[in-house]
C-alpha positions as CSV (number, residue, x, y, z in Angstrom):
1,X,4.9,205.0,78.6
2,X,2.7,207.6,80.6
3,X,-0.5,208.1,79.8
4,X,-2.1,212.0,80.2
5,X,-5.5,211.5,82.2
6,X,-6.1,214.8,81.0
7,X,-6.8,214.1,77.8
8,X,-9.4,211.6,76.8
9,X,-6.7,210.3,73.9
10,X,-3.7,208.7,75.6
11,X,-0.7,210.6,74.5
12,X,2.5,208.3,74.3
13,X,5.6,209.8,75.5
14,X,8.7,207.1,74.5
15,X,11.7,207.3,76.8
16,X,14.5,205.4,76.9
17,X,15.3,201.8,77.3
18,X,17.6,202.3,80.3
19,X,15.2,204.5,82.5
20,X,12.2,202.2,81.7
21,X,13.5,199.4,83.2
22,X,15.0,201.6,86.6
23,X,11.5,203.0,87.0
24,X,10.1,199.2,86.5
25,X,13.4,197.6,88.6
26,X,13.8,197.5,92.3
27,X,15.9,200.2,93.3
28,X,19.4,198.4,93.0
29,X,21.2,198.1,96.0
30,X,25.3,197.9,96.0
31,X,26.7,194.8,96.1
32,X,29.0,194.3,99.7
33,X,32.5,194.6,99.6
34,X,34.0,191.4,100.6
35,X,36.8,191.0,102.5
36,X,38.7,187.5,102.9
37,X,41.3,186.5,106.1
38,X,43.1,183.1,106.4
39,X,43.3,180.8,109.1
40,X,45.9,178.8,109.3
41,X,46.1,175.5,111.5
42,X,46.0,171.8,111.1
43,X,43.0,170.2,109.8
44,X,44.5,167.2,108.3
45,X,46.8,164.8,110.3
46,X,47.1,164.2,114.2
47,X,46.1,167.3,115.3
48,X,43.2,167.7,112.5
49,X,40.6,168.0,115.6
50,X,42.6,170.9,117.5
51,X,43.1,173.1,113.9
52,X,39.3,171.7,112.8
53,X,38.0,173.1,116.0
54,X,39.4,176.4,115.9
55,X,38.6,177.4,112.5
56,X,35.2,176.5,113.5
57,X,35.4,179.6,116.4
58,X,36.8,181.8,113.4
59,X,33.9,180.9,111.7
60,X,31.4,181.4,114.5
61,X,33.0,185.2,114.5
62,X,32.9,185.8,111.2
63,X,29.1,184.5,110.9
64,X,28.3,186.7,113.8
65,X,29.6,190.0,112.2
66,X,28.3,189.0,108.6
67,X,25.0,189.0,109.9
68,X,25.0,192.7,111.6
69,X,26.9,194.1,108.1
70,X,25.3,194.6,105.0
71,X,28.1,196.8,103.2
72,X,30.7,194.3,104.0
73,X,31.2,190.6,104.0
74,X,34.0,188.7,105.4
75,X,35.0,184.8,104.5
76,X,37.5,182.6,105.6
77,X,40.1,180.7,103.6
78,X,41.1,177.6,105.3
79,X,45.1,176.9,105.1
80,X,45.8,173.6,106.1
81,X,49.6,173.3,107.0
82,X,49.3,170.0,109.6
83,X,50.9,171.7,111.8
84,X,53.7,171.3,110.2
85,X,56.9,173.6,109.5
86,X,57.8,171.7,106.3
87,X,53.8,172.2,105.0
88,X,53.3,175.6,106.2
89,X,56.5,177.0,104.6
90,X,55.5,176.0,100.7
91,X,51.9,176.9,101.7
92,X,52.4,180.4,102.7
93,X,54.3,181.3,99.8
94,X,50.8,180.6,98.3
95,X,48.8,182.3,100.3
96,X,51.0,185.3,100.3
97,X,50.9,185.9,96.5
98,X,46.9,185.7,97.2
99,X,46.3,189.1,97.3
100,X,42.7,188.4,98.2
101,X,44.0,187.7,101.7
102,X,44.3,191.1,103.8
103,X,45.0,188.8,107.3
104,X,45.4,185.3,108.9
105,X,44.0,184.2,111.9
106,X,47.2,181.9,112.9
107,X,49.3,179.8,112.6
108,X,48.2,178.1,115.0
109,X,51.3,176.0,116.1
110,X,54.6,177.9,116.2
111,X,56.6,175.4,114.0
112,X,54.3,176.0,111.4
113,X,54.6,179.9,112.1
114,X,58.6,179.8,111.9
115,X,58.0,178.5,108.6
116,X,55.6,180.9,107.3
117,X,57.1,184.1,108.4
118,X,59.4,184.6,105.4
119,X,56.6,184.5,103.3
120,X,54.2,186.6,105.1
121,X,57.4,188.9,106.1
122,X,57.5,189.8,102.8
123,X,54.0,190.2,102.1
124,X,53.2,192.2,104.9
125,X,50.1,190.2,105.6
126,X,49.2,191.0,109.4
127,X,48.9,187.6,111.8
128,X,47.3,186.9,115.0
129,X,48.2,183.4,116.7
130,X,45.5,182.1,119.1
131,X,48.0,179.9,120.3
132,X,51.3,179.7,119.1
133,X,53.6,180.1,122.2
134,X,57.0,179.5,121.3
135,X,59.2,182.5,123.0
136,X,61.5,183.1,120.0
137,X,58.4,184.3,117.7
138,X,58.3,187.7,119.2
139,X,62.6,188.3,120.1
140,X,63.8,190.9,118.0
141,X,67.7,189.1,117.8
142,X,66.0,185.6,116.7
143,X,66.0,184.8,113.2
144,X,62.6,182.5,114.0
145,X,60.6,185.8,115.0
146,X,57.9,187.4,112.6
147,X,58.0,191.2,113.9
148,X,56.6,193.3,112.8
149,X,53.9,191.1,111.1
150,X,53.0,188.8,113.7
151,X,51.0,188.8,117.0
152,X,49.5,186.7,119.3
153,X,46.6,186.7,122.2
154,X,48.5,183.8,124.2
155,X,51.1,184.5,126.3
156,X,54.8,182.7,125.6
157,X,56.2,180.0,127.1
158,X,58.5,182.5,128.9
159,X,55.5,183.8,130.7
160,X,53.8,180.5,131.3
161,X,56.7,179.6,133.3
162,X,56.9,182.9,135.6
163,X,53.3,182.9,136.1
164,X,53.8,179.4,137.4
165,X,55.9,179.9,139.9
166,X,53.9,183.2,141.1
167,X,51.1,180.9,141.2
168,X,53.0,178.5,143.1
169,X,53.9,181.2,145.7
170,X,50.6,182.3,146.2
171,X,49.2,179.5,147.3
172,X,52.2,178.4,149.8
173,X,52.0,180.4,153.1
174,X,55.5,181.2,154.7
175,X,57.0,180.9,150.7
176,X,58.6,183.9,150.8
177,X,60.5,183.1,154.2
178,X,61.6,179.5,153.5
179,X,62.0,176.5,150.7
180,X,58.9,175.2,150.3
181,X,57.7,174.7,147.0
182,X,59.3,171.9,144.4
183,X,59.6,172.8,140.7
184,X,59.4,169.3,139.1
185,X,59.4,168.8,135.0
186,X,58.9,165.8,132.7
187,X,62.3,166.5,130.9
188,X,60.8,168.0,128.0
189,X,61.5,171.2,125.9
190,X,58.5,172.7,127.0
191,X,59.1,171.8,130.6
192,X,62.5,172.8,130.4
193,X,61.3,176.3,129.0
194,X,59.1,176.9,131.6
195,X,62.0,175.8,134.5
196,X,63.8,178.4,132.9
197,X,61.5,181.6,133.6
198,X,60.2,180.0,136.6
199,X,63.4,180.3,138.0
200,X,64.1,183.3,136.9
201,X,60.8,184.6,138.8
202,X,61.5,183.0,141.7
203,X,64.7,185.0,141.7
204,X,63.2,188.0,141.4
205,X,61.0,187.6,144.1
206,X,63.8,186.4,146.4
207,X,61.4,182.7,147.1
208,X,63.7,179.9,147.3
209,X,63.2,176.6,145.8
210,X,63.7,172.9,145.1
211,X,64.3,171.7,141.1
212,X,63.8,168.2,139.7
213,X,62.6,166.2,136.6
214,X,61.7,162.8,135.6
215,X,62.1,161.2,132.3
216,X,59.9,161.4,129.6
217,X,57.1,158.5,129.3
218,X,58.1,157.7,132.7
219,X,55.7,154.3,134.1
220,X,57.2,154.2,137.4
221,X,56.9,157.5,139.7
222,X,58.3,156.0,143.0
223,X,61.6,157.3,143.2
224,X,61.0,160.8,141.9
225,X,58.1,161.1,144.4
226,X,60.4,159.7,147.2
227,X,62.8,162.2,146.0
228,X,60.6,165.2,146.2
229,X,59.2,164.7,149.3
230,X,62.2,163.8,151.0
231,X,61.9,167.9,151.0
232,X,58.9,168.1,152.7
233,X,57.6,170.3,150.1
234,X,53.7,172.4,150.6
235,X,53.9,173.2,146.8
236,X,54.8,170.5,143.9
237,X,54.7,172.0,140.5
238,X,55.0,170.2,137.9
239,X,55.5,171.3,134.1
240,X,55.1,168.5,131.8
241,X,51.9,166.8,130.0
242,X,48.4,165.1,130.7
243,X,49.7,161.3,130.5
244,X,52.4,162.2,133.0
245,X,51.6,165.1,135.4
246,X,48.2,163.0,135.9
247,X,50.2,160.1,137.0
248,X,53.0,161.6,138.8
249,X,49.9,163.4,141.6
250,X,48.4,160.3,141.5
251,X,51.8,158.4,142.8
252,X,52.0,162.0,145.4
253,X,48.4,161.1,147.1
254,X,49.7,157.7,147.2
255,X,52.5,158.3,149.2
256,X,50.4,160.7,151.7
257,X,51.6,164.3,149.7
258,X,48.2,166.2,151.1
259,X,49.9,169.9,149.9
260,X,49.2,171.9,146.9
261,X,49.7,170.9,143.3
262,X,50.3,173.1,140.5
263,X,50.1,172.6,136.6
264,X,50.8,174.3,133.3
265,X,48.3,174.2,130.6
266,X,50.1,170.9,129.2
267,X,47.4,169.1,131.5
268,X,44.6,170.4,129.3
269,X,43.3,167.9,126.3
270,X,39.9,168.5,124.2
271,X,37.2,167.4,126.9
272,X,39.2,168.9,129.4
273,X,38.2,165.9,132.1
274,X,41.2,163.4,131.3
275,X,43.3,164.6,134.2
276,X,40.6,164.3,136.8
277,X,39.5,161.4,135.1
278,X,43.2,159.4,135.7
279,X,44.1,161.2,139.4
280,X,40.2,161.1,140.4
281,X,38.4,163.8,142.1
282,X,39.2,163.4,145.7
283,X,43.1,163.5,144.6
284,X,42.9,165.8,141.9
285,X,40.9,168.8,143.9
286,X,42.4,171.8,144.9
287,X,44.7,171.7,141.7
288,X,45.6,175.1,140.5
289,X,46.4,175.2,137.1
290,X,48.1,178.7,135.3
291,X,47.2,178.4,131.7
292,X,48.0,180.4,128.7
293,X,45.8,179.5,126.5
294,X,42.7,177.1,126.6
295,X,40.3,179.2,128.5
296,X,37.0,177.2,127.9
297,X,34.4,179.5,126.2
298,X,32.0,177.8,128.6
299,X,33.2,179.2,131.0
300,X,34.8,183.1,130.4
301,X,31.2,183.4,128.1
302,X,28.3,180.5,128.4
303,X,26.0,182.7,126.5
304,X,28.8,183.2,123.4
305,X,29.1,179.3,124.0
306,X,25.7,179.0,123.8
307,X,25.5,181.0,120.5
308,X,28.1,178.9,119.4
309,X,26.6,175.7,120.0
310,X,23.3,176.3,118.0
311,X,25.6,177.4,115.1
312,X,27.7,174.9,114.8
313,X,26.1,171.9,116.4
314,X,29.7,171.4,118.3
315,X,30.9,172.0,121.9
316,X,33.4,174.7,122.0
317,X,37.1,173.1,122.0
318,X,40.9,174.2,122.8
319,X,41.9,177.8,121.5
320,X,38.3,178.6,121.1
321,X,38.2,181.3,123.0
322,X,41.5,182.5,122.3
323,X,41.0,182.3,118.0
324,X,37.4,184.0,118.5
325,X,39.8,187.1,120.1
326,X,42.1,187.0,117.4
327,X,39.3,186.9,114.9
328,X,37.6,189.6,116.4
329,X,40.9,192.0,116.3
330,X,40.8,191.6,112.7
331,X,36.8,192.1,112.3
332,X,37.2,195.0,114.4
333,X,39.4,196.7,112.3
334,X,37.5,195.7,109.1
335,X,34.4,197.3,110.8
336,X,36.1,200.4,110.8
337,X,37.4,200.5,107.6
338,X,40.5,198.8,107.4
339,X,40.2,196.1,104.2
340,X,43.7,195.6,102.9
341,X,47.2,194.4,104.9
342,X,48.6,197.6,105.3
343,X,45.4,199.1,107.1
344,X,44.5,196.4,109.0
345,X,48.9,196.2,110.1
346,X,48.5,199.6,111.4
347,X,45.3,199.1,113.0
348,X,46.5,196.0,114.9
349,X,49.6,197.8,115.6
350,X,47.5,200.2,117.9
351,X,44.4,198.6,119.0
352,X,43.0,198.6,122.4
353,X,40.2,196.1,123.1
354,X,39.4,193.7,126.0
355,X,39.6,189.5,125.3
356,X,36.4,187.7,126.4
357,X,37.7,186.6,129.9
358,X,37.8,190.0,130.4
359,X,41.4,190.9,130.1
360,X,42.8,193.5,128.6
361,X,44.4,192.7,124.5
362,X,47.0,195.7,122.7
363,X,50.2,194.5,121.7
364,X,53.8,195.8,122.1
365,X,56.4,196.7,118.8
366,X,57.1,192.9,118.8
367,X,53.5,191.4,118.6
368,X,53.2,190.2,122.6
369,X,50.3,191.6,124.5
370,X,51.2,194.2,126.8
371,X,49.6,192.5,129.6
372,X,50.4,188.9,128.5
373,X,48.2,187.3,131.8
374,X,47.2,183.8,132.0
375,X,44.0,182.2,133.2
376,X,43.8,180.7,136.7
377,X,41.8,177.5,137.4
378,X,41.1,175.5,140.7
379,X,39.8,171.6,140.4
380,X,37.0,171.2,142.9
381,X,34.1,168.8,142.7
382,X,35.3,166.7,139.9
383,X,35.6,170.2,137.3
384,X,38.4,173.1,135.8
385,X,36.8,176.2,137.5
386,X,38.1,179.4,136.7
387,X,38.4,181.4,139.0
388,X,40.1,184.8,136.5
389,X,43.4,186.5,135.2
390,X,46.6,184.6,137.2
391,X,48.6,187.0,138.9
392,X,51.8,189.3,136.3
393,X,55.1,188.9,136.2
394,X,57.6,190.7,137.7
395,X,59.4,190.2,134.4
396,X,56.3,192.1,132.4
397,X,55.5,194.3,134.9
398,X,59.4,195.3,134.2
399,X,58.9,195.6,130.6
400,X,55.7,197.8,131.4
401,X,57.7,200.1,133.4
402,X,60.6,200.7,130.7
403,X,57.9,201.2,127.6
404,X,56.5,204.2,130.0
405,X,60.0,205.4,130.5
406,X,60.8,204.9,127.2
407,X,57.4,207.4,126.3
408,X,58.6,209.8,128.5
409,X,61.9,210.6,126.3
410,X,59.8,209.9,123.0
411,X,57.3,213.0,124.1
412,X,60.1,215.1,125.7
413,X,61.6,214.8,122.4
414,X,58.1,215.5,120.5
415,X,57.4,218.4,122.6
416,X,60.6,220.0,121.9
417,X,59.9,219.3,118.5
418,X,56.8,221.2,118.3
419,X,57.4,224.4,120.2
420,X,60.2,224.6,117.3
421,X,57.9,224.3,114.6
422,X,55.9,226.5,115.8
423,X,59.0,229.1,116.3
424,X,59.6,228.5,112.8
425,X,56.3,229.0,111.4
426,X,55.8,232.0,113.4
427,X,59.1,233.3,111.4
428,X,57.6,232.0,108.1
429,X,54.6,234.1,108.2
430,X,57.1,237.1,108.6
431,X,58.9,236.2,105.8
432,X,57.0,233.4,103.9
433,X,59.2,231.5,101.7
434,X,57.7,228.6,99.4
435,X,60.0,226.0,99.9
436,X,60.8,226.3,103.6
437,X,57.3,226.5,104.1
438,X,56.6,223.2,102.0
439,X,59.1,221.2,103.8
440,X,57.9,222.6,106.8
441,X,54.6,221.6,106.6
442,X,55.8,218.2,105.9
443,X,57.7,218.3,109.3
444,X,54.5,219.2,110.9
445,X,52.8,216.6,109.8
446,X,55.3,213.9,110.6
447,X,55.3,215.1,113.8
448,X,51.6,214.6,114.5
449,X,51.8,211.1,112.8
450,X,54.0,210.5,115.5
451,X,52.5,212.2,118.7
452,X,49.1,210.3,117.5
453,X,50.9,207.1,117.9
454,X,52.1,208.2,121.1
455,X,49.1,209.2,122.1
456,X,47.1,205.8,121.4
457,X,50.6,203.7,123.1
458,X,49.9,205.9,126.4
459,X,45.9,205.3,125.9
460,X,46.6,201.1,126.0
461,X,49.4,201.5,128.7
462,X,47.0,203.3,131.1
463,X,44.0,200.8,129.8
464,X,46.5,197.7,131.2
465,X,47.1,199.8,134.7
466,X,43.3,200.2,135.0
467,X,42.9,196.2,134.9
468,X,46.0,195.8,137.1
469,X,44.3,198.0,139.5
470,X,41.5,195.5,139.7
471,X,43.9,192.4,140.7
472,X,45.1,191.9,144.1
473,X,49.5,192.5,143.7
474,X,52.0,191.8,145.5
475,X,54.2,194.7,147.5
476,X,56.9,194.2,144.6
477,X,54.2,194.3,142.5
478,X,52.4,197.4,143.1
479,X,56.0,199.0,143.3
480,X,56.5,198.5,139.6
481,X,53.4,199.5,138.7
482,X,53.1,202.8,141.4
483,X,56.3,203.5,139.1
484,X,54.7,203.0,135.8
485,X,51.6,205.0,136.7
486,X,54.0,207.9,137.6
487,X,55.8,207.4,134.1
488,X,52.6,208.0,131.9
489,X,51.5,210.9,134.4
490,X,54.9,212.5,133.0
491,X,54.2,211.3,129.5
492,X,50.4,213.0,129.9
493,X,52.2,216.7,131.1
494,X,55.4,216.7,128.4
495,X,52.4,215.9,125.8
496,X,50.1,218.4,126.8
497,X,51.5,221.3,124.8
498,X,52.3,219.0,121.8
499,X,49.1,219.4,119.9
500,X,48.3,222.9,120.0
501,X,51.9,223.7,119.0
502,X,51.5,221.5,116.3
503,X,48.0,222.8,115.1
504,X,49.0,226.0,115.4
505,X,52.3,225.8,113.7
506,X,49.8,224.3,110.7
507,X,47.6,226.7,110.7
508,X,50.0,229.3,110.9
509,X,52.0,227.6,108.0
510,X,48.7,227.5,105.7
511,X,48.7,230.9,106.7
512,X,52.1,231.9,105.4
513,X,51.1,229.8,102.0
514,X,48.2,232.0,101.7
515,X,50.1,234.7,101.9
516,X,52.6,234.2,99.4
517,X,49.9,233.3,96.9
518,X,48.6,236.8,97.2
């Protein structure tokens, strides 16, 4: 009731119920929209402490942006397939019918992801792998791949190996003029992958070299490190595992081998000191190690690693790094708005952000990273230092060139498009006529769906030339990219006229509408 000072008798006004109790209440606040995303990745079974510790870093990002939000709220559902193609395959049917779940951080393995894709395929749930490597994720003619759903932030195998080898020839002097680097691998599917596209980098470099291999589980490295130094090699890579690469350097120093060694990211294990540990510091220094993945959050961020720590009580493990990008794509995209699959697919499909070594992230029409670089690290005084992005690939920097070739006929195209839409609207506000002025404006707007899109592909093309520009290339190199650079200068002039035409053609359309309304 109010009471009317006015008047020395109280007068007594009765209102209703509702209103008492919302001028008694505190004003009510709206409850935040909460939006969940998977991650997928073993946390049960041998490899419970890799998944465990990545779901922990999506966590870590997810706690972060919770606590600067108040109109939106983001969990996790954990999906544990073991790592395992015959789990994750049941699993994501599951998940998939979950229509709770707008995006999955994962899978984390690539068995496990061959096995999900028909199910998220279907669903059109939108994927980022931290780490899932395997090359035939992201080919178009593989019945293994998940385009257009799936990305990752790694790069694949196929990369690992060519970045190897430039690795390899950066550190040899005299490489390019004679055979002085051995490629050796531990027979396995993964070293065998990464022989593959090393060779095929060294061939497009025009570097010569020596290949060999060991057996698997191998105990005994004498006569493989007799055999590779009976070519008085400066450069030794080796592709294989910690357990074997560790021993086979080991058996090198041995034997007097004082030149460079060179490793894949298969040397790397949670505490990231085993392979110094087994070779020791003296013999393991001066290792350089190309690594797609595994880029210790320690290190590309101590005070995120520091954050991290006093949230979680742990230490930062494998893929940390990597599943706190992937995580942040997503979070990104809710942030601005994007809460359900399709959104956040489209969003992914065209983002343009920067990883937290630094490196540029935006992904191509099959889900790799336009830039796919890996992380460089030298061994010196008994520790992995990281010393930034490993030098491209003549094989991406190839690929880069052909998407910016490929833009220039997709605006050519675009441009002719609009100066006829605008002819035609021009004619249409002559002689308006409902329907062809209907469909018309449909065109229209088609059209600047599509120069948009180009538009944002040209934007993260020229972002990935900006960070080349910052790394020290090659001659062949900076070729590919001089020639890239002049392709998007071309794609910037053909798209110059594009939106004006196109704004003008819909103005003059709405125009024409107008007019027959009158």
């Amino acid at each position: 009731c109010f009471v009317n000072r006015t008047n020395r008798l109280a007068t007594f006004v009765l209102l209703p119920a509702t209103l008492i109790a919302s001028l008694i209440s505190p004003i009510a606040h709206a409850a935040p929209k909460t939006v969940t995303l998977g991650f997928q990745g073993p946390l049960t079974g041998s490899d419970a402490a890799t998944g465990s510790g990545m779901l922990s870093a999506a966590q870590f990002a997810v706690s972060e942006f919770n606590s600067r939000h108040s109109d939106v709220q983001v969990r996790i559902l954990s999906i544990d397939d073991q790592g395992d193609g015959a789990v994750a395959g049941p699993i994501s049917a599951t998940i998939a019918a979950n229509q709770s779940v707008v995006g999955i951080i994962g899978p984390a393995y690539s068995g496990a992801a061959m096995a999900s894709f028909p199910s998220y395929k279907s669903a059109g749930i939108p994927l980022i792998s931290p780490s899932a490597s395997h090359d035939t994720l992201t080919i178009p003619a593989s019945v293994q791949n998940g385009i257009p759903v799936f990305h990752r932030v790694v790069p694949s195998t196929t990369v690992e190996g060519a970045a190897i080898a430039e690795a390899a020839i950066e550190v040899t002097p005299g490489a390019m003029t004679s055979t002085k680097i051995s490629f050796v691998g531990d027979s396995t599917y993964y070293a065998n992958s990464l022989f593959t596209s090393a060779n095929t980098e060294f061939s497009n470099t025009g570097v010569s070299f020596f290949a060999g291999n060991f057996p698997t589980h191998t105990t005994d490295y004498s006569s493989v490190v007799t055999t590779t130094l009976a070519n008085l090699p400066q450069t030794i890579i080796c592709a294989g595992y910690i357990g074997e690469c560790d021993l086979f350097l080991k058996a090198l120093r041995l034997a007097g081998f004082t030149g460079k060694f060179v490793a894949s990211n298969g040397i790397f294990e949670s505490t990231f000191k085993a392979f110094i540990n087994s070779v020791g510091s003296a013999g393991a220094a001066g290792t350089v190690v190309a690594s797609s993945g595994d880029v210790p959050l320690l290190i590309v961020s101590p005070t995120i690693a520091k954050r991290y720590t006093k949230a979680t009580g742990l230490q930062p493990g494998i893929y940390a790094t990597e599943t706190i990008d992937a995580t942040n794509i997503f979070l990104a995209g809710i942030e601005a708005g994007a809460t359900t699959r399709l959104q956040l697919a489209k969003f992914i499909g065209s983002y343009s952000g920067n990883s937290l070594s630094g490196a540029p992230i935006s992904f191509n029409s099959k889900g790799d990273l336009d830039l796919p670089l890996l992380a460089k690290f030298i061994i010196s005084n008994g520790a992995f230092v990281y010393t930034g992005s490993a030098l491209p690939t003549i094989s991406d920097l190839a690929t880069l060139m052909a998407e910016s070739n490929s833009l220039i006929n997709s605006t050519d195209l675009l441009a002719a498009q609009s100066s006829s839409l605008l002819s035609t609207a021009n004619g249409l506000i002559a002689n308006p006529s409902k329907a062809a002025i209907d469909s018309n404006i449909l065109l229209v707007q088609t059209a600047q769906e599509s120069a948009a899109s180009s538009a944002l592909r040209a934007r993260n093309l020229q972002t990935v030339l900006r960070y080349l520009g910052r790394i020290q290339l090659t001659p062949v190199m900076v070729d590919y990219v001089t020639a890239t650079r002049m392709a998007l200068d071309q794609v910037s002039r053909s798209a110059s006229p594009i939106t004006p035409n196109l704004n003008s053609a819909m103005a003059t359309l709405n125009a024409a509408r107008a007019k027959l309304r009158r």
